[in-house]
Backbone as CSV, one residue per row, in Angstrom:
resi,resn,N_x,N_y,N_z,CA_x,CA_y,CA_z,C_x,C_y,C_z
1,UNK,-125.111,-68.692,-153.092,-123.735,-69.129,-153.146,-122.933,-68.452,-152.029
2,UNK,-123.519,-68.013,-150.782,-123.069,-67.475,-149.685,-122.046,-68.965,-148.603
3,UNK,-121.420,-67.824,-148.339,-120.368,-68.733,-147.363,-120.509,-68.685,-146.092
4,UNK,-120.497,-69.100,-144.821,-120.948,-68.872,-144.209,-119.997,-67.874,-143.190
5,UNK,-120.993,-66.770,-142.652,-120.602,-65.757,-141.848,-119.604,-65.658,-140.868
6,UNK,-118.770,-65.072,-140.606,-118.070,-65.143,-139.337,-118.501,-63.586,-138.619
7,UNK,-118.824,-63.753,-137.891,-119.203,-61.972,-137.052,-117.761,-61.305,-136.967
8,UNK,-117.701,-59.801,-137.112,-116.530,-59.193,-137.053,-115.472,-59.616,-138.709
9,UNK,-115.881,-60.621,-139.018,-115.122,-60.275,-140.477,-115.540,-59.555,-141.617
10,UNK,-114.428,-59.218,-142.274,-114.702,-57.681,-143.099,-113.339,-57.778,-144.444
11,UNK,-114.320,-57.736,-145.390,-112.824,-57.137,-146.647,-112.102,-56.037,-146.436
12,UNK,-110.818,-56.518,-146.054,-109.718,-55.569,-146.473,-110.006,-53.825,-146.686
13,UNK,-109.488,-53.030,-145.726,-109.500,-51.600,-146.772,-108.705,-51.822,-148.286
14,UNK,-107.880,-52.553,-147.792,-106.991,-51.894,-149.218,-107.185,-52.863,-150.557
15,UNK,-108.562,-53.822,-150.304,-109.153,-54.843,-151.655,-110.317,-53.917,-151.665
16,UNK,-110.293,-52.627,-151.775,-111.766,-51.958,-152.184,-111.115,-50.949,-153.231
17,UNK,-111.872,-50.659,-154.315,-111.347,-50.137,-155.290,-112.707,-49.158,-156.008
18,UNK,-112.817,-47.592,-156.627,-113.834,-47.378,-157.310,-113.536,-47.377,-159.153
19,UNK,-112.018,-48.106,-159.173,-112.120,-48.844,-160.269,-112.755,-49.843,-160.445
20,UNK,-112.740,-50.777,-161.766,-113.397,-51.686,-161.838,-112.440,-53.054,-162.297
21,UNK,-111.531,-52.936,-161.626,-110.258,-54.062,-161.319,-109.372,-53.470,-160.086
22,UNK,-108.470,-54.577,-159.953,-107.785,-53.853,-158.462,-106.647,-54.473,-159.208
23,UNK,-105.306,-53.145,-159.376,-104.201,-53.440,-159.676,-103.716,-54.730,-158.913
24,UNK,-102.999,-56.013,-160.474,-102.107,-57.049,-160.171,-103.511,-58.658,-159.241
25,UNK,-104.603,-57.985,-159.694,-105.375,-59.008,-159.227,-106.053,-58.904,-160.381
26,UNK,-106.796,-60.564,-160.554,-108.025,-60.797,-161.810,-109.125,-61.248,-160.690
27,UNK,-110.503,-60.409,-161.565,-111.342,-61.099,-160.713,-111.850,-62.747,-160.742
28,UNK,-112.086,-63.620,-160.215,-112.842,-65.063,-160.400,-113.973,-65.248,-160.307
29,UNK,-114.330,-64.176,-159.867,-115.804,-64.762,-159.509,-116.802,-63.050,-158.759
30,UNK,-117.742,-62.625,-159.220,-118.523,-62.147,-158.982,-119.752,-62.181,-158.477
31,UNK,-120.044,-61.597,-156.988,-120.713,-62.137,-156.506,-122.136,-61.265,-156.155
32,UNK,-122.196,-60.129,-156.795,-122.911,-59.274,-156.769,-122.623,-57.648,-156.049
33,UNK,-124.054,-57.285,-156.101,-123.906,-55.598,-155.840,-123.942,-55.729,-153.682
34,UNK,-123.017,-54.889,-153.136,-123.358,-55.117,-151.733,-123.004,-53.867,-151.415
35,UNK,-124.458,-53.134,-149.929,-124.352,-52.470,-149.711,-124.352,-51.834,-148.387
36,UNK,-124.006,-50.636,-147.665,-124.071,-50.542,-146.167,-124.989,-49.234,-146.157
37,UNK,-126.272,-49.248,-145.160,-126.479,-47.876,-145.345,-127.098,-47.376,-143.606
38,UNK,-126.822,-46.122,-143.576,-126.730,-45.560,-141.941,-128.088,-44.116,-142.443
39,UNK,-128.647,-44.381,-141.542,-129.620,-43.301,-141.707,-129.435,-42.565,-140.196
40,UNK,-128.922,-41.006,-140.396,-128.464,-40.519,-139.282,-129.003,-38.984,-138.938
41,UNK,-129.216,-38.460,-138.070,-129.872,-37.273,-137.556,-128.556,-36.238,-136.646
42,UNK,-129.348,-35.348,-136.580,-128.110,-34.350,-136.158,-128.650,-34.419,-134.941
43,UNK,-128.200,-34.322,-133.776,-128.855,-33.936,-132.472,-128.968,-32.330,-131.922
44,UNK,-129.890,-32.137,-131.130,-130.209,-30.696,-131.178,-128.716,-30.223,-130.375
45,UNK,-128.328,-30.821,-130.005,-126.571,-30.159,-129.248,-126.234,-29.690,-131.106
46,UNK,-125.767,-30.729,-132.183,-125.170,-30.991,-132.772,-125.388,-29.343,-133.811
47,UNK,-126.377,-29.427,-133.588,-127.358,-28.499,-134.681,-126.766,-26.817,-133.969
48,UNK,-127.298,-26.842,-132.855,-127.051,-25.692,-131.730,-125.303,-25.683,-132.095
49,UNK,-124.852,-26.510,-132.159,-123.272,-26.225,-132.374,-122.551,-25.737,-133.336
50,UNK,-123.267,-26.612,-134.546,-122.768,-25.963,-135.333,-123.618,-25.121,-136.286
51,UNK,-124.325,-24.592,-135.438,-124.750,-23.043,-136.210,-124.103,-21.953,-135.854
52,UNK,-123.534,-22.366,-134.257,-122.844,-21.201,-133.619,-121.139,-21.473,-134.488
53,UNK,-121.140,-22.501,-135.268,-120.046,-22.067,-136.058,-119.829,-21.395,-137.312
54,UNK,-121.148,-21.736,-137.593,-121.412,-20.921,-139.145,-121.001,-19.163,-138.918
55,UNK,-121.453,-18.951,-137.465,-121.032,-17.414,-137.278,-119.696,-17.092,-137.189
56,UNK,-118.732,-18.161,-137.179,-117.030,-17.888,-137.052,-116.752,-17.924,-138.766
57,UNK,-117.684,-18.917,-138.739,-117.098,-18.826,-140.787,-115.705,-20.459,-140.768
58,UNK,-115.652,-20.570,-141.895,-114.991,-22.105,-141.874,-115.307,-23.275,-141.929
59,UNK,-114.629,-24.508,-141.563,-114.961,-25.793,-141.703,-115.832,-25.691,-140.281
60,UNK,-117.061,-26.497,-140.482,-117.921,-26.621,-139.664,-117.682,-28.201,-139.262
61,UNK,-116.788,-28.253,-138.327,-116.563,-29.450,-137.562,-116.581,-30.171,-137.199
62,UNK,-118.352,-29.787,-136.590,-118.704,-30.618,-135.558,-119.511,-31.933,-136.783
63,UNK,-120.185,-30.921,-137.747,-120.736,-31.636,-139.016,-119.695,-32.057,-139.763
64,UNK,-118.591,-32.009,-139.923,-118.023,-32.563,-140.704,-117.459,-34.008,-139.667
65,UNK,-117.043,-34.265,-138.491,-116.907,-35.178,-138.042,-118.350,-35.928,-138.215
66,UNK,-119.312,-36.043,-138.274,-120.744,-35.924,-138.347,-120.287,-37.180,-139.712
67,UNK,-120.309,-36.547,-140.526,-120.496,-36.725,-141.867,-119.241,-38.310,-141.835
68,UNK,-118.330,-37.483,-141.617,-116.942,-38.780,-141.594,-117.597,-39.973,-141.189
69,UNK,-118.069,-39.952,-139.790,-118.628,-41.036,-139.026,-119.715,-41.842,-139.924
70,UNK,-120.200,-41.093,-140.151,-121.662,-41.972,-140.888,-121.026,-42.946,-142.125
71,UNK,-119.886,-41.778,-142.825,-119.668,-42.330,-144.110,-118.796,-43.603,-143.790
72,UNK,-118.248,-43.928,-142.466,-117.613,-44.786,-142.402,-118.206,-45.627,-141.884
73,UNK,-119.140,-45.628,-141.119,-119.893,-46.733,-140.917,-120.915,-47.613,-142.030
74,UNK,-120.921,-46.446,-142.879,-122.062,-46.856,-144.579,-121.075,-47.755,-145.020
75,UNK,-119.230,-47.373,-144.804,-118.584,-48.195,-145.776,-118.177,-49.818,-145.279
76,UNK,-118.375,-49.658,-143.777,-118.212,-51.138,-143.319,-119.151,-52.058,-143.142
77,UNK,-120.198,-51.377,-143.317,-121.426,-52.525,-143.107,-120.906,-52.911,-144.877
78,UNK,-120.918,-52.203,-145.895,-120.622,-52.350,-147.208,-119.173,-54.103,-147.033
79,UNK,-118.324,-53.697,-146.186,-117.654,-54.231,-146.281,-117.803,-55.954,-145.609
80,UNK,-118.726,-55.872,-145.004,-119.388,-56.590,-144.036,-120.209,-57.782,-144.919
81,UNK,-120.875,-56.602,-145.612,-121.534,-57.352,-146.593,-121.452,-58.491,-147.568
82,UNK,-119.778,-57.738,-148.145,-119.182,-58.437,-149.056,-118.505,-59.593,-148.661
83,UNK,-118.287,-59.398,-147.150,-117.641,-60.553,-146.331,-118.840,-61.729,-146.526
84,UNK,-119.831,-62.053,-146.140,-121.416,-62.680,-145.931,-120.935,-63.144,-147.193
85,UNK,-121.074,-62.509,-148.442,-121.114,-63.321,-149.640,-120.038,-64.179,-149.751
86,UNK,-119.046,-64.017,-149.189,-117.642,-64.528,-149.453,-116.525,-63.526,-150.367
87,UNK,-117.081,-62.898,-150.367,-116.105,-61.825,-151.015,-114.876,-61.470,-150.778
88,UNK,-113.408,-61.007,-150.846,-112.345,-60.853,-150.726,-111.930,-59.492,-151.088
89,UNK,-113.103,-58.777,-152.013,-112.324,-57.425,-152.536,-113.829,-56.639,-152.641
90,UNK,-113.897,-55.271,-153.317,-115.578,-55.164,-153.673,-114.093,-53.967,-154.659
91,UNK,-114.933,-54.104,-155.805,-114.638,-53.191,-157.198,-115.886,-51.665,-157.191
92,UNK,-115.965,-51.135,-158.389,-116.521,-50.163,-158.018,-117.276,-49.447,-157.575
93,UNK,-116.339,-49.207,-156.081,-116.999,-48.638,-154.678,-117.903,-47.289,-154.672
94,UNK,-118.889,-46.663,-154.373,-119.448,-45.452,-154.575,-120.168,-45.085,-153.316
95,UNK,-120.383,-43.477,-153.323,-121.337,-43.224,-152.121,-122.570,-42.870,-152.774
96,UNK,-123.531,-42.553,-151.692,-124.516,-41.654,-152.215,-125.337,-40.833,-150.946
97,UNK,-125.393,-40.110,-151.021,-126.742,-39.504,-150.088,-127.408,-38.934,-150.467
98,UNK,-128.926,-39.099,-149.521,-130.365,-38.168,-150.202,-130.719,-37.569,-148.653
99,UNK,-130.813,-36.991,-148.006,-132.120,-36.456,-147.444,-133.120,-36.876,-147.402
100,UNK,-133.637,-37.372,-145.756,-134.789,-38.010,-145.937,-135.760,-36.669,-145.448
101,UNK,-135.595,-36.379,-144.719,-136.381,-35.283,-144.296,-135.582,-34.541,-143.312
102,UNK,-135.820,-33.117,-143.099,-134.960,-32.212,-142.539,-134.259,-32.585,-141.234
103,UNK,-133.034,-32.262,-141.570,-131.990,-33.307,-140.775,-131.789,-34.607,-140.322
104,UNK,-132.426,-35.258,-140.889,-132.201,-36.874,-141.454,-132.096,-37.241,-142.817
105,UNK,-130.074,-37.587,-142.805,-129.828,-38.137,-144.098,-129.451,-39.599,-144.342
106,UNK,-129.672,-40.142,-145.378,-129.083,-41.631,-145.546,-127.836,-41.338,-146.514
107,UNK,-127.312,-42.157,-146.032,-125.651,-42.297,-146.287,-125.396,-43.829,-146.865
108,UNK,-124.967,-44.025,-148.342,-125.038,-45.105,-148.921,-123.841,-45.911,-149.224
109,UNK,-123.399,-46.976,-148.833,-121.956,-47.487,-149.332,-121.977,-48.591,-150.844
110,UNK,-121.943,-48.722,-151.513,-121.884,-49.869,-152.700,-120.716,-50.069,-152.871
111,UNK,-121.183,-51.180,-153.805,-119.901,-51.731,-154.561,-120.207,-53.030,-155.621
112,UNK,-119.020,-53.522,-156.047,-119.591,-54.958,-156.520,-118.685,-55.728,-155.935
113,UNK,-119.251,-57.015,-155.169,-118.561,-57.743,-153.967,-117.972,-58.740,-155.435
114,UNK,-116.895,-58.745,-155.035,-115.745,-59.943,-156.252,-114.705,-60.811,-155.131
115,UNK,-114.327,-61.709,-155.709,-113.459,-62.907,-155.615,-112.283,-62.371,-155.999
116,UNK,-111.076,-62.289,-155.837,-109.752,-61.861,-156.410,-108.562,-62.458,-156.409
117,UNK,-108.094,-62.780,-157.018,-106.716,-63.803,-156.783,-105.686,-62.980,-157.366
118,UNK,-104.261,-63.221,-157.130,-103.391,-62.147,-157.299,-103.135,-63.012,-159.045
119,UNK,-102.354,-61.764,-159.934,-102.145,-62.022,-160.992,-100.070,-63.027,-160.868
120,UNK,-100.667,-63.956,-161.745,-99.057,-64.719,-161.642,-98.185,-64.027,-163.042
């Protein structure tokens, strides 16, 4: 029951919800579970960098921009996804990561891709 694709289209940031309704909208139609996932490595700069920050003590930076990036790219392919189905909103959104092996992690986006029409 897919619609057909447009490249570059994407649901809304602000129709994503890790409730399971989106205030002043009903859902119509459910279209399943959709997901984005980035499997990403540290580079030996990245690693070398921020170990030499662990010795200052604090937010480790370079990994935490690291982390941002991935998680945002897990959340738009997610969003991407939900676009493909025809989707308009995705309800409850979640992350996940595992470790695949030392310094390669996967970074997971879900959701459930829904239909939404505003409430009258």
């Amino acid at each position: 029951m897919a619609t057909t694709y447009t490249p570059g289209r994407t649901v809304a940031h602000a129709m994503v919800t890790t409730q399971f309704e989106l205030d002043n909208f009903r859902v119509v139609r459910t279209l399943g579970v959709v997901r984005g996932i980035v499997v990403r490595s540290r580079s030996i700069f990245g690693t070398i960098g921020a170990g030499l920050q662990t010795l200052v003590g604090g937010n480790i930076t370079l990994l935490t921009n690291l982390c941002e990036k991935t998680r945002q790219e897990a959340f738009d392919l997610m969003l991407q996804h939900a676009a493909e189905l025809g989707a308009n909103a995705v309800v409850c959104a979640r992350y996940d990561a595992t470790e695949i092996m030392q310094g390669v992690t996967e970074v997971l986006a879900y959701g459930t891709a829904v239909v939404v029409e505003p409430v009258k």
